[in-house]
TIVODO-249530 format. One record per residue (C-alpha): x, y, z. Coordinates in steps of 0.001 Angstrom, whole numbers, padded with zeros to 6 digits, always signed. Example, Ala and Ser with C-alpha at 12.3 -4.5 7.8 and 13.67 -1.06 7.14 Angstrom:
+012300-004500+007800
+013670-001060+007140
// end
This chain:
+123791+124912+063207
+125004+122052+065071
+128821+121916+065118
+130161+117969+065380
+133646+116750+065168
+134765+113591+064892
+138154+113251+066203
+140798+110996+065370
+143838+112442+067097
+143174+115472+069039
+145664+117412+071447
+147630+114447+072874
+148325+111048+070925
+149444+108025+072387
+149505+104398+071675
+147586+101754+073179
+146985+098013+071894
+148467+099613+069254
+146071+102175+068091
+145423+105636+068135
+143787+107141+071238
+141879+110481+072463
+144054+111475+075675
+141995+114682+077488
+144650+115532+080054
+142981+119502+080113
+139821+120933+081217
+137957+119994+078153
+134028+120625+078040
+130865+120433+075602
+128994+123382+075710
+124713+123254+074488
+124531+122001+071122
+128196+120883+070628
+128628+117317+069349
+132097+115100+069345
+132039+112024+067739
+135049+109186+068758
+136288+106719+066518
+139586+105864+068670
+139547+105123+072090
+139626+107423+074972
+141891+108219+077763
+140516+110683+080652
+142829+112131+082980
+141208+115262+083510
+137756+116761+084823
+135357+116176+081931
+131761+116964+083325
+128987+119409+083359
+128112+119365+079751
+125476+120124+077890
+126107+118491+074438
+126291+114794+072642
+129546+112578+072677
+128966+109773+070301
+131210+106044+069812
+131262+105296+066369
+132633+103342+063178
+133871+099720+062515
+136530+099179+065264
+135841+098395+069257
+136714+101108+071137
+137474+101794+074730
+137369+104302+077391
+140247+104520+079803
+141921+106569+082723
+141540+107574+086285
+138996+110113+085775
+135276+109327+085315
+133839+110635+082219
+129891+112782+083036
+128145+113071+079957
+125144+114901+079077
+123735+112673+075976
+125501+110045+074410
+125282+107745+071078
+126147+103832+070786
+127300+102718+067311
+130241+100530+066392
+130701+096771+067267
+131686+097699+071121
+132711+099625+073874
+134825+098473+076644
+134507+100660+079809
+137765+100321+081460
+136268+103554+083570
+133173+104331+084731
+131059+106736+082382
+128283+108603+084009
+125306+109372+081883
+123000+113309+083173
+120616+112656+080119
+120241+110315+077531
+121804+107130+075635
+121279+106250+072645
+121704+102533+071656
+121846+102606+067930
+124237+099475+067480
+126716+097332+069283
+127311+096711+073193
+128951+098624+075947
+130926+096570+077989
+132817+096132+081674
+134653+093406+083217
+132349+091586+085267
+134918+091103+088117
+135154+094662+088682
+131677+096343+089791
+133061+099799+090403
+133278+100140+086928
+130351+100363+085718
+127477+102895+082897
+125904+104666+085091
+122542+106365+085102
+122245+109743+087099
+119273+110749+088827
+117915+112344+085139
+119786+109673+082997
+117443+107549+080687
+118367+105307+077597
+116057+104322+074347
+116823+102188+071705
+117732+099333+073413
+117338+095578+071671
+119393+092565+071524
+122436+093724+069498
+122394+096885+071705
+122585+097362+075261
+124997+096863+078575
+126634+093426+078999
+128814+094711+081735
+127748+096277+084951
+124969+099367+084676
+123991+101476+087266
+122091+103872+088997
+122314+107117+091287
+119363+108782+093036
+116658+106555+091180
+114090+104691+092888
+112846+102928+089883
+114563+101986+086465
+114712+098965+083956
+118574+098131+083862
+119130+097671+080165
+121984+094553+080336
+121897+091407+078740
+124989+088652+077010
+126254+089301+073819
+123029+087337+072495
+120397+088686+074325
+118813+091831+076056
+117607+090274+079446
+116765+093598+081441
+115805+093731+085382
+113597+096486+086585
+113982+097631+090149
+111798+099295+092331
+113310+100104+095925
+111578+101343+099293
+113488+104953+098140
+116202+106483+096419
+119308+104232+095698
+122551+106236+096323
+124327+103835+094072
+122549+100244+093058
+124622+098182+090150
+123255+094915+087901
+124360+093080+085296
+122968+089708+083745
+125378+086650+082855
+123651+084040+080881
+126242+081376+082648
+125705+078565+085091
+125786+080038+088707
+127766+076848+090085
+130666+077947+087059
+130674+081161+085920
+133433+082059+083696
+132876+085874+084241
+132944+086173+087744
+135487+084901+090289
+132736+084155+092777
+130799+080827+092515
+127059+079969+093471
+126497+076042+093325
+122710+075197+092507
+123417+072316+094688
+123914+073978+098032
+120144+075177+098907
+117745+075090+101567
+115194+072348+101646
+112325+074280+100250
+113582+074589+096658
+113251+072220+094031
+115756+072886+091539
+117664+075989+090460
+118373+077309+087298
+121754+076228+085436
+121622+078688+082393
+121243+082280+083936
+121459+084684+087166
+121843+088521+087852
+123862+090515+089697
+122023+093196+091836
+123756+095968+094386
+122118+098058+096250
+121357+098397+100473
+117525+099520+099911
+115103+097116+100599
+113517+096502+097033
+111119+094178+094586
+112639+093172+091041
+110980+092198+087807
+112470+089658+086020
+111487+087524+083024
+112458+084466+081027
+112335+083103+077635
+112943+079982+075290
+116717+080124+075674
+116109+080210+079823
+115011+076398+079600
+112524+076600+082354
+110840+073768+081057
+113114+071515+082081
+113195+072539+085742
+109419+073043+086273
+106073+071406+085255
+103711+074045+086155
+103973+078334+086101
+103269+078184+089564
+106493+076215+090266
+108588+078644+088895
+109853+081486+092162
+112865+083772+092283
+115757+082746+094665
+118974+084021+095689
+122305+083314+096971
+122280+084037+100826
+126001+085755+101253
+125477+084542+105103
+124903+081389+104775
+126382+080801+101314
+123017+078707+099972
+120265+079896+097729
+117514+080927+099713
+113497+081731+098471
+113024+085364+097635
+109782+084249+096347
+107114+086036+094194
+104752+088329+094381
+103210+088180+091121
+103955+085718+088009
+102642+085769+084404
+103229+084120+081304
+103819+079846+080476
+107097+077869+080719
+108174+079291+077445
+108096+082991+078296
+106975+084912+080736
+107729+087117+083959
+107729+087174+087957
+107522+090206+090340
+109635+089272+093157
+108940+090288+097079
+110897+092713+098785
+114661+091832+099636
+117540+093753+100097
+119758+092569+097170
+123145+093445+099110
+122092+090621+100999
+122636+088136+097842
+125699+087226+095604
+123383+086206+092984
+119449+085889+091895
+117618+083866+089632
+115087+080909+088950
+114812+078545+091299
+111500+075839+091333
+108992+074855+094305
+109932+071227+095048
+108014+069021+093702
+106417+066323+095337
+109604+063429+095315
+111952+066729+095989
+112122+066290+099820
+109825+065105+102723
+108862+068289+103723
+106892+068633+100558
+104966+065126+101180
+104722+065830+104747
+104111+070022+105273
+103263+068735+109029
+103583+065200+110155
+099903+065613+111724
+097592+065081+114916
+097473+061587+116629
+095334+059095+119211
+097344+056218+120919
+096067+053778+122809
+098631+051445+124020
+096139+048460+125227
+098352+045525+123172
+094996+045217+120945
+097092+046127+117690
+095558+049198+117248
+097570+052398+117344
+099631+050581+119961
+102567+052812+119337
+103080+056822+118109
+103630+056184+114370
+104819+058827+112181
+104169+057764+108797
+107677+057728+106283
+109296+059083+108801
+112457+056816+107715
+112710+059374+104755
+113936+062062+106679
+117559+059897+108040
+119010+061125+111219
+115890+062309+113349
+115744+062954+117183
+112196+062987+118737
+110842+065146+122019
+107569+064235+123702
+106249+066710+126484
+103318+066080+128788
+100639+069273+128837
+103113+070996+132058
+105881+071323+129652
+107549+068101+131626
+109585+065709+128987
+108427+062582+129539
+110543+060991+126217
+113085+061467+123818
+114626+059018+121449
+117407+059449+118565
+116614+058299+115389
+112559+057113+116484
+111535+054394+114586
+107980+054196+116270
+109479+053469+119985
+106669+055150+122378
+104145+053469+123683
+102667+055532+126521
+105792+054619+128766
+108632+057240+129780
+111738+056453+129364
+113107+060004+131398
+114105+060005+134935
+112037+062674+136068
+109010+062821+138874
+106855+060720+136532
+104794+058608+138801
+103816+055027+138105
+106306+054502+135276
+105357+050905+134971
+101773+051295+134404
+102976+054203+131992
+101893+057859+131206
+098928+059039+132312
+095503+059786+129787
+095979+062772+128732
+097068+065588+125631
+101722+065288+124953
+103312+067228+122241
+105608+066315+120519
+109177+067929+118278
+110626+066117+115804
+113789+067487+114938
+115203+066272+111470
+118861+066696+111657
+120165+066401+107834
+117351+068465+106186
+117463+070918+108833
+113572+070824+109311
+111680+070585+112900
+107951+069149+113560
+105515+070170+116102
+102103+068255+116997
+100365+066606+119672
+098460+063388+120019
+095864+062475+122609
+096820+059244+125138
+093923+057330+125896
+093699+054785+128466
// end
């Protein structure tokens, strides 16, 4: 018969936030079969590990689990309003999430549920699950199990190998001002090949193996209002070295606007702060959308009218520009700060060009445009006929 005890003072009592709690300051251990049910909080000072049997949380009151010594548990049992983890709790087998969250302060990641390399969950749903930090040890793949208070919004990893340690959590907050987390991610710094970037939600993902994550969305994400189309929607992240969001980018996407999923590519999440939606630009987003490559050209600079001059079309759109024009030896023959459509077969370098009056010689020049603001740089070349 299965022996289980629910204890409400037990060996050593103390007071904290004025109630009752557990305080294991021996060598206490659960042998095969044993069960120990908490409704108080806990305070582990001692070695508790290598057991074989099922602590459970339990009743009407939040608990917590305190000390300087990490808890290992073999299986464990989720049911009372919450659990604060003020310590990290390892997990060898299972958890089972009957009712109620466990929780961690978000500023603190070493603190954390975490999943050894034979540690599994079930039962987990919206009013049941992490909504602090979860992770991982010796796993190559897993489905994280954290959400908000509201929501289960789980990320499923797979990495190149075994993670030693990898750590997420999910904040349904606005990355530009969390209220969780000290650090902040504004949607507004980004490179020039994202659209917009999601205001509602991010994740939090740890780990130095290079690795794809699946992530989805729903109603509550609001994707609608950042994309038109499925195909707009990609997965970006907040570059910790250059402190912008960056394209991960997708390898796979399902679903509408309202609900669906992406598979990411491979990253190395240490390399990002934070991840999330983010939307390809759409076409009045920036001028590198409109213009992918500003194109091929023919000049003829005979004063007929007729492509007279080197004319890059809206090139006015991109502000401060600076413009490079080779000949086919690699000479520079021109170069001209913000161009506004100045060449016209002449050089305007002091170099061994010959004949500078009667200008440049027929021929294939290549040209750079270097757009200074948006970061963005332009290669062609255009044939000069005479």
């Amino acid at each position: 018969m299965n022996k289980k005890v629910h204890f409400i003072f037990l060996f050593v009592t103390t007071i904290i936030f004025g109630q009752s709690a557990f305080h294991n300051a021996g060598n206490l251990q659960l042998h095969e079969n044993a069960q120990l049910g908490f409704h108080t909080d806990w305070i582990n000072n001692a070695p508790f590990s290598t057991n074989s049997g099922l602590v459970g949380f339990y009743g009407e009151n939040v608990l917590q689990i305190l000390g300087d010594q990490p808890p290992s548990l073999f299986d464990m049992e989720v049911f009372l309003p919450h659990l604060f983890l003020q310590n990290t709790l390892d997990i060898n087998n299972n958890v089972n999430f009957i009712a109620g969250n466990v929780n961690s302060d978000l500023t603190n990641p070493v603190v954390y549920l975490n999943f050894e390399q034979e540690g599994f969950f079930n039962g987990e749903n919206d009013t049941a699950k992490i909504t602090g930090f979860a992770a991982i040890r010796n796993k190559r793949t897993f489905s994280f199990p954290v959400g908000d208070e509201a929501q289960l919004r789980p990320l499923l990893i797979n990495s190149d190998s075994n993670n030693d340690l990898a750590v997420c959590a999910y904040l349904f907050e606005n990355p530009s001002a969390p209220i969780s987390v000290l650090e902040t991610f504004d949607i507004n710094e980004k490179v020039n090949n994202i659209g917009d970037i999601s205001s509602n939600e991010f994740w939090i993902l740890k780990t130095d193996v290079p690795s794809t994550v699946t992530v989805s969305w729903n109603p509550r994400s609001d994707l609608g209002t950042l994309a038109n189309t499925l195909d707009d929607i990609i997965l970006v992240g907040w570059s910790k070295s250059s402190n912008q969001w960056i394209t991960i980018g997708n390898r796979g996407i399902s679903g509408d606007l309202e609900q669906g999923f992406l598979v990411s590519e491979k990253f190395i999440p240490n390399d990002f702060g934070a991840i999330t939606f983010g939307t390809n630009p759409s076409p009045t987003d920036t001028f590198s959308v409109n213009n992918p490559t500003l194109g091929n050209y023919f000049i003829s600079p005979n004063n007929d009218g007729t492509n007279d001059f080197l004319v890059f079309d809206n090139l006015d759109e991109l502000g401060e520009n600076f413009v490079v024009i080779y000949n086919k030896f690699g000479q520079k023959v021109f170069e001209q700060s913000n161009y506004t459509n100045q060449f016209n077969g002449v050089s305007n370098i002091n170099n061994l060009v010959v004949k500078r009056d009667i200008g440049l010689p027929e021929g294939i020049y290549y040209y750079i445009v270097n757009a200074i603001q948006e970061e963005l740089q332009y290669q062609g070349f255009f044939f000069l006929d005479r």
